[in-house]
PLY file of the C-alpha trace (Angstrom):
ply
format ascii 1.0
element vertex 149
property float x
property float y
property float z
element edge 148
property int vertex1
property int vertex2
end_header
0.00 0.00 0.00
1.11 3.63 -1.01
2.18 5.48 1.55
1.58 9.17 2.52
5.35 10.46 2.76
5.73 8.91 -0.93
3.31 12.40 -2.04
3.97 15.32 0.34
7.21 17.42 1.42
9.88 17.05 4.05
8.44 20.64 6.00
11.53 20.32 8.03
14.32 20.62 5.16
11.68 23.27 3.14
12.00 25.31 6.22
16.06 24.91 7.37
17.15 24.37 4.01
19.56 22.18 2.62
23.20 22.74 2.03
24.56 21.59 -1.49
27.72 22.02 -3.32
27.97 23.62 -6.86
30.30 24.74 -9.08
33.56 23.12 -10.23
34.12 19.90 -8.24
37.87 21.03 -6.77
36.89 24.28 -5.28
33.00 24.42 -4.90
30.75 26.49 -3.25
27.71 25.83 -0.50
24.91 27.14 -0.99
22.01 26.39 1.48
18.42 26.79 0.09
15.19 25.77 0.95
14.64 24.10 -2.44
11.59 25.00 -4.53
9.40 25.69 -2.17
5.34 27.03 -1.89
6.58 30.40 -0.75
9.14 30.43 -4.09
6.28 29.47 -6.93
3.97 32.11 -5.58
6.16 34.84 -5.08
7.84 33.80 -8.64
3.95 33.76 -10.07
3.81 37.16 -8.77
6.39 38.52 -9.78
5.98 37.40 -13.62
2.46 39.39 -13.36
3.74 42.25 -12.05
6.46 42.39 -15.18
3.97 41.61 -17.60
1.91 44.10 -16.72
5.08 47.02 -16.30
6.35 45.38 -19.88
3.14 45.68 -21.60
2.86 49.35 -20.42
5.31 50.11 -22.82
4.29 48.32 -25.59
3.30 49.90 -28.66
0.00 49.84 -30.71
0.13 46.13 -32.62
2.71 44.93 -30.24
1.89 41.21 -28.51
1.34 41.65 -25.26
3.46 39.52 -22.73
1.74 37.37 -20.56
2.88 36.00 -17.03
3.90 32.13 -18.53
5.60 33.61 -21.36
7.85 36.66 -20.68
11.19 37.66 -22.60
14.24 35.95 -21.62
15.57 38.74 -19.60
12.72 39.55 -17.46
12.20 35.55 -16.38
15.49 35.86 -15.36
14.87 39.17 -13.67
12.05 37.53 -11.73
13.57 34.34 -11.10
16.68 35.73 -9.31
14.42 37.63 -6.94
12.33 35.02 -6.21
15.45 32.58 -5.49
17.20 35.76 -3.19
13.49 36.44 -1.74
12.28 32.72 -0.76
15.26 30.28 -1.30
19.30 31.60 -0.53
19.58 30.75 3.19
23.62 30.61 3.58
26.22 30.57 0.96
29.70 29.59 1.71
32.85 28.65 -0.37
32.72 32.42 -2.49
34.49 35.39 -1.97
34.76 38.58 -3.38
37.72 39.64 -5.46
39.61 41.05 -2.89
39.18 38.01 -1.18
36.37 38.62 1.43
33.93 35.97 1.78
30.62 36.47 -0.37
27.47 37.34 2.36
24.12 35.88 1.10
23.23 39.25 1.12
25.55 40.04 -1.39
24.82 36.87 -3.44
21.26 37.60 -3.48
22.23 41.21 -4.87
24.73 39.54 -7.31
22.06 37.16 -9.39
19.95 40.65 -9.97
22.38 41.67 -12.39
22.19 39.95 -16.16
25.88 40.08 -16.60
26.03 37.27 -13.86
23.87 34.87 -15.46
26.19 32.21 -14.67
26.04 32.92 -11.15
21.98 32.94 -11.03
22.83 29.74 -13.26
24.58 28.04 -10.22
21.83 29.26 -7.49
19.47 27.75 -10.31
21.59 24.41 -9.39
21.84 24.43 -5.90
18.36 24.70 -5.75
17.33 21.78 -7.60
20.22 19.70 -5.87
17.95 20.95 -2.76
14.87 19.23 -4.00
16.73 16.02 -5.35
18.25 15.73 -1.63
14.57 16.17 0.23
13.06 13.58 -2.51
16.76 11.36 -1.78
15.71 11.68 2.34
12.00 11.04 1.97
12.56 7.95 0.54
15.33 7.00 2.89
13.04 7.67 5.79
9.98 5.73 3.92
12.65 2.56 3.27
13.45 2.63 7.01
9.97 3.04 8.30
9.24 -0.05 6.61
12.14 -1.76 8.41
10.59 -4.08 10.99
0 1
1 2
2 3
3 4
4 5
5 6
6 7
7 8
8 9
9 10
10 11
11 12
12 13
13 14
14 15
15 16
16 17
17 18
18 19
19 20
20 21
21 22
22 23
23 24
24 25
25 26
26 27
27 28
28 29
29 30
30 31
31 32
32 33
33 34
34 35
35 36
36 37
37 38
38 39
39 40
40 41
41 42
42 43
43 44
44 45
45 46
46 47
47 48
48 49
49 50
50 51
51 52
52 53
53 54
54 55
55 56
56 57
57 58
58 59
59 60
60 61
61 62
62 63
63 64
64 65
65 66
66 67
67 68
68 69
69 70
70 71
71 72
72 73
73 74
74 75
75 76
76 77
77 78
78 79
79 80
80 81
81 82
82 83
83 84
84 85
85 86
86 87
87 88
88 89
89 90
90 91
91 92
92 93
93 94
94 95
95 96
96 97
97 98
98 99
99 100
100 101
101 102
102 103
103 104
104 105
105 106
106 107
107 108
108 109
109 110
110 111
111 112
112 113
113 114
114 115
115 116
116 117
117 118
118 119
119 120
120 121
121 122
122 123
123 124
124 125
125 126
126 127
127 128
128 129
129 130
130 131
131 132
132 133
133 134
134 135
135 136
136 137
137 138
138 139
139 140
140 141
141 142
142 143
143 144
144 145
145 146
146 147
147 148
């Protein structure tokens, strides 16, 4: 028989967030997120409708109209990096700045707002999907040894 655990989230790990290692393999960083969580998909969702609506503002007579689902490139991104700083970067470790200071998350979460560091958005993007994949990896741990007589 199915169990429950097998279809809902691990509200512990959404909430304290998981650490995970990204970038290249001999010097990588940590980033600790909560994964893709609730609070991430409707802040992202609101976001998108709020650019839509300031993009289409602009728009000329004739012009499609941008809807929420289906924005240009560099306004998903736009909206995704706030979303991930807003509801997702807990602690990020393993970066530093180019004079050699360590990166804050505050400073991370400033950093993916910029389009020139798509790469480093790119990474977060990562991170947070390693998140997920780790939750899903200890679910099913916990399910196999609650089964274990």
């Amino acid at each position: 028989m199915a169990k429950l655990s097998q279809f809902t989230r691990n509200a512990t790990a959404l909430s304290t967030g998981v650490s995970v290692q990204v970038g290249p393999a001999d010097d990588p960083i940590t980033i600790t997120t909560s994964g893709f969580s609730p609070a991430y998909a409707d802040r992202l969702w609101a976001l998108r409708r709020i650019a839509a609506i300031k993009y289409n503002t602009g728009l000329q007579d004739g012009e499609p109209l941008a809807k929420p689902n289906d924005l240009p490139p560099s306004l998903e991104d736009e909206c995704t990096a706030k979303a991930l700083g807003e509801k997702c970067i807990q602690a990020v470790s393993g970066l530093q700045n180019d004079d050699g200071s360590e990166i804050t998350v505050e400073q991370l979460r400033d950093q993916i707002l910029h389009p020139e560091n798509l790469s480093l958005l790119r990474l977060v993007l990562e991170a947070v999907g390693k998140a997920a994949e780790q939750v899903r990896a200890m679910q099913a741990e916990a399910e196999k040894n609650s089964q274990t007589p």
